[in-house]
C-alpha positions as CSV (number, residue, x, y, z in Angstrom):
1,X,0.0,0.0,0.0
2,X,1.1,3.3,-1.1
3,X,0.1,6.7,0.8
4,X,-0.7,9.2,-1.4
5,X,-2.0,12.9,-0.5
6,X,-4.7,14.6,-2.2
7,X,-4.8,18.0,-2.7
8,X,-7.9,20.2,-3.2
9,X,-7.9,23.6,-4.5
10,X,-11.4,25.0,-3.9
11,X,-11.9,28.0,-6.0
12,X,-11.6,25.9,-9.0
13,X,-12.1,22.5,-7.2
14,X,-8.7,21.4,-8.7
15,X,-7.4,18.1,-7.3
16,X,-3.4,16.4,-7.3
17,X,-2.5,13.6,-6.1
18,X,1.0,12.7,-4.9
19,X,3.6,10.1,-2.9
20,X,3.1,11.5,0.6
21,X,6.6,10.1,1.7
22,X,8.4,11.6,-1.7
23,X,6.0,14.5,-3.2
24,X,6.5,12.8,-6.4
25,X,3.1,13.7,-8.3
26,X,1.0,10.9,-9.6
27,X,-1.0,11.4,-12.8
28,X,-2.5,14.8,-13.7
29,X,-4.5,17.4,-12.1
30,X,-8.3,16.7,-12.0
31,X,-11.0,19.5,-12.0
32,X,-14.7,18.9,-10.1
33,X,-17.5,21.1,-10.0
34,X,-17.8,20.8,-6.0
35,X,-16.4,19.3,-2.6
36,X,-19.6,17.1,-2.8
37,X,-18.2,15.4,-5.9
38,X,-14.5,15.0,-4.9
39,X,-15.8,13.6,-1.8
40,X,-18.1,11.2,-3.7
41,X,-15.8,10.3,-6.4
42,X,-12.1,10.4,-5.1
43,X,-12.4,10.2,-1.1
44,X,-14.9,7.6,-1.5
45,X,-12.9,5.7,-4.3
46,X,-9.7,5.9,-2.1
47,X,-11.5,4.9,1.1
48,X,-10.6,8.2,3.0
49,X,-11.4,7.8,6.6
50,X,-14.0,10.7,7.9
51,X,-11.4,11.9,10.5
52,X,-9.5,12.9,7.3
53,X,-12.5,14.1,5.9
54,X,-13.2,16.3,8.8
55,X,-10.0,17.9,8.6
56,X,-10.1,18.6,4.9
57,X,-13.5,20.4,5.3
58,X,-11.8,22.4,8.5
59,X,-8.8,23.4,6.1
60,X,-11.1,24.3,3.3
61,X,-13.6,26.5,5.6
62,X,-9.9,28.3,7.2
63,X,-7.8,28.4,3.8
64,X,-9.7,27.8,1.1
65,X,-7.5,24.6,0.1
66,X,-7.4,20.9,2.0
67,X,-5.6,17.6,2.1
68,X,-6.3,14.0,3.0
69,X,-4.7,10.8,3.1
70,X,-5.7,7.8,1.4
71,X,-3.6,4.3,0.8
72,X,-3.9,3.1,-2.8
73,X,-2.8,-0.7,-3.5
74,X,-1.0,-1.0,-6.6
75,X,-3.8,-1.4,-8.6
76,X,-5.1,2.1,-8.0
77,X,-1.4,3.6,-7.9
78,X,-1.3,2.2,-11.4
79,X,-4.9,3.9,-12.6
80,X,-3.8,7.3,-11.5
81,X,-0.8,7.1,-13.2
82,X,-1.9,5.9,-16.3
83,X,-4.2,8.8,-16.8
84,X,-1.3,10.8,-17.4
85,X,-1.0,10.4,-20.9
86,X,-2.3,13.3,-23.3
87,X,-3.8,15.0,-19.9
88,X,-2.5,18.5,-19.0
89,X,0.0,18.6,-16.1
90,X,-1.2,21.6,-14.1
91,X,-4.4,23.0,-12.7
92,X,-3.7,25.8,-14.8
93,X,-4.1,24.1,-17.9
94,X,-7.2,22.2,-17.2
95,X,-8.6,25.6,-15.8
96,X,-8.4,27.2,-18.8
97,X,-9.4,24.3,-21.2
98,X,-12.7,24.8,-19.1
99,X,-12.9,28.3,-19.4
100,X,-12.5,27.7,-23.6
101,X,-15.1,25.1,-23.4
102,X,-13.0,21.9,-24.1
C-alpha cells in the first residue's frame, strides 16, 4: 500500500495527487464542479477515513484549500498514473481548457 496525499484547491475545485513520503506527483491534475463530488468520487474511491475528511473540510472552511490521506494498492497507484498520458499537467491548464469550453 502506497500513501498518497490529495490536494484540493477549492476555487476551481482542482485536485493532485502525490507520494506522501516523496512528493512525487502521480497522474495529472483533476477539475470537479464541488467538494460534494470529490468527496463522492475520489475520497470515496480511495476509502478516505472521515477523521481525514473532517480535517479537509476544517482546512477548506480556514484556507480555502485541504488535504487528505488515502492508501492506494497497486492497482489504484497504477490507474492514476496511467491517466497521465495526453492529460495537462497543471491546474492551470485544465482551468483554462474549461474556461475555452474543451
Amino acid at each position: 500500500m502506497t500513501d498518497v496525499t490529495v490536494h484540493v484547491l477549492q476555487g476551481e475545485w482542482c485536485v493532485h495527487f502525490v507520494i506522501t513520503a516523496t512528493q512525487v506527483p502521480i497522474g495529472p491534475w483533476l477539475l470537479f464542479e464541488s467538494s460534494e463530488e470529490i468527496k463522492a468520487k475520489v475520497f470515496s474511491w480511495g476509502a478516505v477515513s472521515d477523521q481525514e475528511i473532517q480535517q479537509y473540510e476544517n482546512d477548506l472552511r480556514r484556507w480555502s484549500h485541504g488535504s487528505a490521506h488515502m492508501l492506494l494498492d497497486d492497482r489504484q497507484l497504477k490507474t492514476l498514473a496511467e491517466r497521465a498520458r495526453g492529460w495537462p499537467w497543471t491546474g492551470y491548464e485544465l482551468i483554462q481548457m474549461r474556461k475555452a469550453g474543451r
